[in-house]
N, C-alpha and C positions, 0 to 999 in steps of 0.2 A: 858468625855474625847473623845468617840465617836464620838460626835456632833463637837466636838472642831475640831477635826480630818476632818472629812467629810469638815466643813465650812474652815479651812484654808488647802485642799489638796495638793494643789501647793506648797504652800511656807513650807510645815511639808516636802513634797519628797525631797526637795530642799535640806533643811538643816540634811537631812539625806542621800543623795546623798554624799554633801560635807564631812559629818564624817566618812562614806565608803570610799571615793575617801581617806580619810587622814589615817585613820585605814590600808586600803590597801598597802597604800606605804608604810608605817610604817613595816609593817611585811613583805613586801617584798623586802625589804632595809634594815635591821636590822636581818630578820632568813632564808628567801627563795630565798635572791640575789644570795648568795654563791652557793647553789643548783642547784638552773634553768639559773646560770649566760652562761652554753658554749648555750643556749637555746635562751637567751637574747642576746647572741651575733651574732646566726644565724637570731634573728627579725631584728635586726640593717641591717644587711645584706643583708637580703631580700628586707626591704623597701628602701638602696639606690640602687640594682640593680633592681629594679620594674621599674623604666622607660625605662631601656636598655628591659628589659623582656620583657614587654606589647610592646614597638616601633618591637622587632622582629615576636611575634608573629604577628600584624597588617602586617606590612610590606612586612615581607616575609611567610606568613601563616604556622609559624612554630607550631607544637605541644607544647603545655606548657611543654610539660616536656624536648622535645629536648633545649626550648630556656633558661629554666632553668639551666641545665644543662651545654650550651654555657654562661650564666651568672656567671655560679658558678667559669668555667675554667678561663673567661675575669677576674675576681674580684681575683683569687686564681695567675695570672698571673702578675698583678701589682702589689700587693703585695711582690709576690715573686722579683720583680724585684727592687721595691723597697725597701727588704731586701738585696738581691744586690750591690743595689749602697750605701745603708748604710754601710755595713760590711766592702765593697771596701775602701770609703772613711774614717772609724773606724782604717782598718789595715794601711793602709797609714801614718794615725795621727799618729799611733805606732809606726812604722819603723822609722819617721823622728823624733818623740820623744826622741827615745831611741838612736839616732844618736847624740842627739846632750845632751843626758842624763848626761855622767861625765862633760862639760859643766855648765849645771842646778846643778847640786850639787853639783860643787865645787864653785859653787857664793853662793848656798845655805847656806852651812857650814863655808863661810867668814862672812856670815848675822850672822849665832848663833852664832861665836865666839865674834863677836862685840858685841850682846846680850848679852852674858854671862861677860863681860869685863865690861860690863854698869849694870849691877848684883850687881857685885861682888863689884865695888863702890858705889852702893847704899847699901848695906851690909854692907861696912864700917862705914856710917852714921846712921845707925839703932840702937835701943838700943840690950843689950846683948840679952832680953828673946824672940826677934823676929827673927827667921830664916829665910833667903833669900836664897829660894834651886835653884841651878845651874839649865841650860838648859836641861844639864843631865840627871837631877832629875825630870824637867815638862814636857818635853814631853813624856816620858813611862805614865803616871800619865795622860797627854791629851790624848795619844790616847787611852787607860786603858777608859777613858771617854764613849768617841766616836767613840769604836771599842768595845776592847774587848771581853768577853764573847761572849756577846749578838749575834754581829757581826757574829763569827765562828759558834754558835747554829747557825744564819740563814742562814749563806751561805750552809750547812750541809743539814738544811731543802728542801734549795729549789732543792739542787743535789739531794734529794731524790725524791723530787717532781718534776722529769724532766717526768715521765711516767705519771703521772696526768696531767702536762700541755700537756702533745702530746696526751694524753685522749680525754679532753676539747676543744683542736682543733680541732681533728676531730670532735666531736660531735656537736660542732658548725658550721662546714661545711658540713652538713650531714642533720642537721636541717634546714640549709638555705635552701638548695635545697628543703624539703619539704615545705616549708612557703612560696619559688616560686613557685611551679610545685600545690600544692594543697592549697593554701592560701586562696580559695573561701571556698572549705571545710571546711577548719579549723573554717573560722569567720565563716560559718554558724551554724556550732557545738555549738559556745561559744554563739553567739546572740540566738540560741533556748535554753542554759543554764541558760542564763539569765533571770531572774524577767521581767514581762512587764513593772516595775514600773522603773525598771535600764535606760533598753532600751528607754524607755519616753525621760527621763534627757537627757542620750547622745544623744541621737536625736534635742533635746531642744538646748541642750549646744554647739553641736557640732561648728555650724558657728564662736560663739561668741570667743569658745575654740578654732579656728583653727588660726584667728587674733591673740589672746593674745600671743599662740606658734610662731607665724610668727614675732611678735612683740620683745617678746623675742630674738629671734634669732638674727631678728635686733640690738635690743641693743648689746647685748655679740659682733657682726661684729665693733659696730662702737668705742667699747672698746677696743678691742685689735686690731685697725687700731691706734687707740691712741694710746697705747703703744709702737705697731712698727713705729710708727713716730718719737714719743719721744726719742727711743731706739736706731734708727737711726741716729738722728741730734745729742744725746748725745756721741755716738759712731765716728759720723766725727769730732767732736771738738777733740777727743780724739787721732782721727788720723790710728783709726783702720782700718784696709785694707779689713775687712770683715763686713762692716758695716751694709750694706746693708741683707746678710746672717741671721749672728746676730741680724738685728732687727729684723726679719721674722721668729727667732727660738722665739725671749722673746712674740713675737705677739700669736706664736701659746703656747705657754708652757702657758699665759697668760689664759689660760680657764682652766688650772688646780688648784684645788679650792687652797687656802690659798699657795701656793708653788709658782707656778709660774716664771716669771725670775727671783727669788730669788734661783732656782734651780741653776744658772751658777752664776749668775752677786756676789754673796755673798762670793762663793768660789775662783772665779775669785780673786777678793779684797784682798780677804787672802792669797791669792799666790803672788799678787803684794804687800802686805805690806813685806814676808816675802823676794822677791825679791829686794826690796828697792826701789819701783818705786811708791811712794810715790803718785806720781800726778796724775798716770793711776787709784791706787786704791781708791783717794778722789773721780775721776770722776764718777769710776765705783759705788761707795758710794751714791753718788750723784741723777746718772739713777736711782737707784733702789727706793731712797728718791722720787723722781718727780712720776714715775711710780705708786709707791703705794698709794700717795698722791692724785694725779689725781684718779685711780681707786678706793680710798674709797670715797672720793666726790662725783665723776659725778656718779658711778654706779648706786648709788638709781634713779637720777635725769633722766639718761638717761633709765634705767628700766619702771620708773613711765611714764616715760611721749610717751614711744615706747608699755604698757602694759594697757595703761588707769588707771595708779592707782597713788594714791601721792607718792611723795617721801618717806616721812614718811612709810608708809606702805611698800616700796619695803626695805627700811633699817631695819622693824620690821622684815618684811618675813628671810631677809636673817639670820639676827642673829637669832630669832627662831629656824631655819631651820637646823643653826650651832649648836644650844646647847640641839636640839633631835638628830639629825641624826648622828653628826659628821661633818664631811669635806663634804661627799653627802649633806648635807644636804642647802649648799651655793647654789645648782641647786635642789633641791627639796623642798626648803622654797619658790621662785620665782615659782615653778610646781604649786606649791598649790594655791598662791594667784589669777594665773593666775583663774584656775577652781574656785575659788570663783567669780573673776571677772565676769568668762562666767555666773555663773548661777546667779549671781544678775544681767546684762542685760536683761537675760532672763527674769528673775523676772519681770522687769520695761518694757519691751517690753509685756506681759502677762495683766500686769497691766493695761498699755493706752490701 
């Protein structure tokens, strides 16, 4: 086993590298995300305001810690501003909602009584032993569904969890600052933590690994450019005044795994069947049809071929990915195959 070892060293670190790299995510996506996640939020942080960081300190020969700090206020500043104009535009939706509310439910309630009227006659033609329960009777019984309990337990929870989230915030914005201001530190901490056999791989992998992430990224941009197209042109046949908006909300909602513009365009539907607008909610039926239809197709296709890998594989990865991880796992089935990619390059680049 020894010998076996020694004679294939390369290709033995390799494929223990890769069971690492899988192993790792695994337990830190499934037991130590929740943990390290306000931690995880200050790495994200870091690494998109690291170009604004590094251009200050170069430019204006700022201290790392003064231009981190001016990073952390720019990043904590749009944000804020863009909670802002969210909240602004949220309370607005409300005011004019609620203005035109006894409006909305009194066509609403014209809608149920016609339901109930078209009931009550198929009830007629029913045999005795089958019950037809009024409107009455199904929607306590729908929302009892998809409310409920469950529903109140969580709103409950998360009112109590308001001091955890405003925890997690800060702690995330506290971390960021150290992962700008001392980030040399830190990697060099973890790189002399590391095995020299670790450090090999990612040094190995790294080029190969930084395409495949770049590749990815590509794909997922030229996905949800498709769907805001789609979303779009489906949206002006429809005549909607917010066409354009709306594509641009189902493009970006479009990177959230299995949800997606099924988040609006679903609900949407049901509020126009329930309104009698029959043709807005086939349309809206419709986008959502084309939409999902396009992104389960091209996505392998356009993954594989922006990732160096076949189709086939990018559609293994994803399901895979969904039936360990969960819903993560639609972006961490693609993580992995990537880092397989990198280190069988590597392999083949070793090898000639």
């Amino acid at each position: 086993m020894r010998e076996f070892y020694f004679e294939n060293k390369e290709r033995v670190d390799r494929i223990l590298f890769l069971i690492l790299v899988t192993v790792t995510f695994y337990l830190f996506f499934t037991v130590f995300f929740v943990l390290l996640a306000p931690f995880f939020v200050g790495l994200i942080i870091a690494l998109i305001m690291e170009p604004i960081n590094g251009f200050l300190v170069r430019r204006f020969k700022f201290k790392r810690w003064i231009s981190s700090l001016l990073c952390l206020l720019i990043f904590m500043g749009i944000i804020s501003s863009l909670g802002a104009w969210l909240f602004s535009t949220l309370a607005r939706q409300v005011v004019t909602f609620a203005e035109n509310a006894p409006m909305h439910i009194e066509e609403i309630m014209e809608r149920l009584d016609e339901a109930n009227i078209w009931l009550q006659r198929l009830g007629e033609h029913l045999p005795d032993t089958l019950y037809m329960p009024s409107i009455e009777e199904m929607v306590p019984a729908v929302v009892g569904i998809f409310i409920g309990d469950g529903m109140r337990e969580t709103g409950l929870r998360t009112l109590g969890n308001v001091g955890d989230y405003f925890l997690n915030i800060i702690l995330g914005l506290v971390s960021a600052y150290f992962f700008m201001s001392d980030g040399s530190k830190i990697f060099n901490f973890v790189k002399n933590a590391c095995p020299k056999w670790i450090l090999k791989q990612m040094s190995q992998t790294k080029n190969a690994l930084v395409r495949a992430l770049s590749g990815y990224f590509r794909a997922q941009g030229i996905i949800m450019g498709m769907v805001g197209v789609i979303s779009v042109v489906g949206l002006l046949f429809l005549r909607s005044p917010y066409a354009l908006l709306l594509g641009l909300l189902f493009a970006a909602l479009d990177f959230l795994p299995i949800l997606g513009p099924a988040l609006v365009l679903l609900p949407w539907a049901l509020i126009s069947v329930i309104m009698g607008n029959m043709r807005q909610a086939i349309g809206l039926l419709i986008i959502y049809g084309i939409v999902t239809i396009t992104r389960q197709v091209m996505q392998p296709k356009i993954l594989g071929s922006q990732m160096g890998a076949h189709p086939l594989a990018s559609l293994m990865s994803i399901y895979i990915g969904f039936r360990i991880f969960g819903l993560l796992g639609l972006l961490i089935g693609p993580t992995l195959l990537m880092i397989f990619i990198a280190i069988r390059e590597t392999d083949s680049t070793s090898s000639a």
